[in-house]
VMD Tcl script that draws the C-alpha trace (Angstrom):
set ca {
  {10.82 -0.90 -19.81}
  {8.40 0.00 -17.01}
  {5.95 -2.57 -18.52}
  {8.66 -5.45 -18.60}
  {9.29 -4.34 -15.10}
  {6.05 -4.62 -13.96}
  {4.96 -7.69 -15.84}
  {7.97 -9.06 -13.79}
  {6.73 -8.46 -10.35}
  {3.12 -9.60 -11.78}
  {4.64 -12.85 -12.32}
  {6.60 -13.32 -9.17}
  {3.50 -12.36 -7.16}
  {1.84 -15.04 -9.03}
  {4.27 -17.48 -8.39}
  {4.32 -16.51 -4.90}
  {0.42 -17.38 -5.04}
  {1.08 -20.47 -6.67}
  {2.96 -21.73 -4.01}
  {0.85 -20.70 -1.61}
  {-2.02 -22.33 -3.32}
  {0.32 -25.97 -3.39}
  {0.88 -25.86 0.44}
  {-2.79 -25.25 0.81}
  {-3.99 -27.98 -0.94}
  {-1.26 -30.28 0.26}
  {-2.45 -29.85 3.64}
  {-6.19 -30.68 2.77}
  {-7.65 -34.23 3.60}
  {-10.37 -34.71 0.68}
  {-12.53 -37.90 1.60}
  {-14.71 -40.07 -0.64}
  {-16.46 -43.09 0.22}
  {-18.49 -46.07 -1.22}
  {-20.52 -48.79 0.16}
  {-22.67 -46.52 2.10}
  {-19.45 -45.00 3.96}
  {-18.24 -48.88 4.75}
  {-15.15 -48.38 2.90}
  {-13.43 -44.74 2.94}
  {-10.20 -43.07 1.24}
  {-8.31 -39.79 1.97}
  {-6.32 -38.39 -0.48}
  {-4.15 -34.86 0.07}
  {-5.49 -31.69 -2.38}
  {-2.80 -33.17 -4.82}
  {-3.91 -36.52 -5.21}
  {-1.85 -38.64 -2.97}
  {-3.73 -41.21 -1.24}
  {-3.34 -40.71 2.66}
  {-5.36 -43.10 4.25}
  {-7.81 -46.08 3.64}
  {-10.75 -47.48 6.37}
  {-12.48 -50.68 5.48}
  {-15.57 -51.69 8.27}
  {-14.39 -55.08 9.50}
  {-17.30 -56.47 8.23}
  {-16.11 -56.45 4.84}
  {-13.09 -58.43 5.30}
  {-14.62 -61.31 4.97}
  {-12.53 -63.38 1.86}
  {-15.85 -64.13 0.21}
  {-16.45 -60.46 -0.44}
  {-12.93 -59.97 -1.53}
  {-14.08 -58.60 -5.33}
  {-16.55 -56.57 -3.59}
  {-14.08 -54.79 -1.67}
  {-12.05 -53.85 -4.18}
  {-14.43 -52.34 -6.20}
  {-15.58 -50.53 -3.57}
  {-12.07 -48.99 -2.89}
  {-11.83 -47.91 -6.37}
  {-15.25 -46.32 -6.10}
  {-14.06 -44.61 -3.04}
  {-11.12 -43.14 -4.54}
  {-12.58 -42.21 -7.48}
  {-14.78 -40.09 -5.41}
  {-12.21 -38.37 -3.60}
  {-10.42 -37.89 -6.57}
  {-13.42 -35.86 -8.11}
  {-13.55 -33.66 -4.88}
  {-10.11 -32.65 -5.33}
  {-10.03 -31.96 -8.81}
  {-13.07 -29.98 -7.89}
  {-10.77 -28.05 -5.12}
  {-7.67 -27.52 -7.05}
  {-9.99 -25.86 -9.55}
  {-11.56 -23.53 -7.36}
  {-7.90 -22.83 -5.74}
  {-6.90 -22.10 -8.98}
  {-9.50 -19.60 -10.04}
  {-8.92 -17.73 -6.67}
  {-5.18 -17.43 -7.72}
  {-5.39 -16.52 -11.49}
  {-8.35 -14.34 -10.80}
  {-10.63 -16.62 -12.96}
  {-8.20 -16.09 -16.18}
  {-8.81 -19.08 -18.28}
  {-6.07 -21.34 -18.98}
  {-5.23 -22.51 -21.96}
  {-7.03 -25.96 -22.70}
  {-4.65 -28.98 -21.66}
  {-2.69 -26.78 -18.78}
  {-2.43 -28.01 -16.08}
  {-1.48 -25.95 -12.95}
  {0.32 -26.52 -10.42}
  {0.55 -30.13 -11.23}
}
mol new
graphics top color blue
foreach p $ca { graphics top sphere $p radius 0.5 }
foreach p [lrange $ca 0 end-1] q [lrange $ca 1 end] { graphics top cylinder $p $q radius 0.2 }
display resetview
């Protein structure tokens, strides 16, 4: 029983670390840009987008496909970042242990 027990307060300090590691990356402002910085997103550590600039000069109507591509090239880029940070979150938290292949965490 003392192993149950202490596997039990293993896992509620991980959780605890878990959580942690969600409120951290919440808080983070991960920016990617495109277009030689003319058109920039910010996402949060968890993916949600938080803000978009555009340079004025691209609004012109002409450039309209242009723009859009460069906003998904943008995002893209942020997206990588934070993928990139939730990883390295995670490996402070699990102590590099390797998760199973498909899993997720903490999203």
């Amino acid at each position: 029983m003392k192993n149950l027990a202490g596997l039990m307060k293993q896992a509620s300090q991980m959780q605890k670390k878990m959580e942690e590691m969600q409120a951290r990356l919440d808080s983070l402002a991960i920016e990617g840009e495109s277009g030689a910085g003319m058109v920039r997103v910010t996402l949060s550590g968890k993916g949600e987008l938080r803000a978009v600039r555009i340079d004025p000069r691209l609004a012109d109507p002409a450039e309209m496909e242009m723009l859009q591509d460069l906003l998904v090239a943008a995002h893209a880029e942020a997206r990588r970042k934070m993928e990139a940070t939730a990883a390295e979150e995670m490996q402070k938290v699990t102590g590099g242990l390797s998760l199973p292949p498909g899993m997720k965490l903490p999203f």
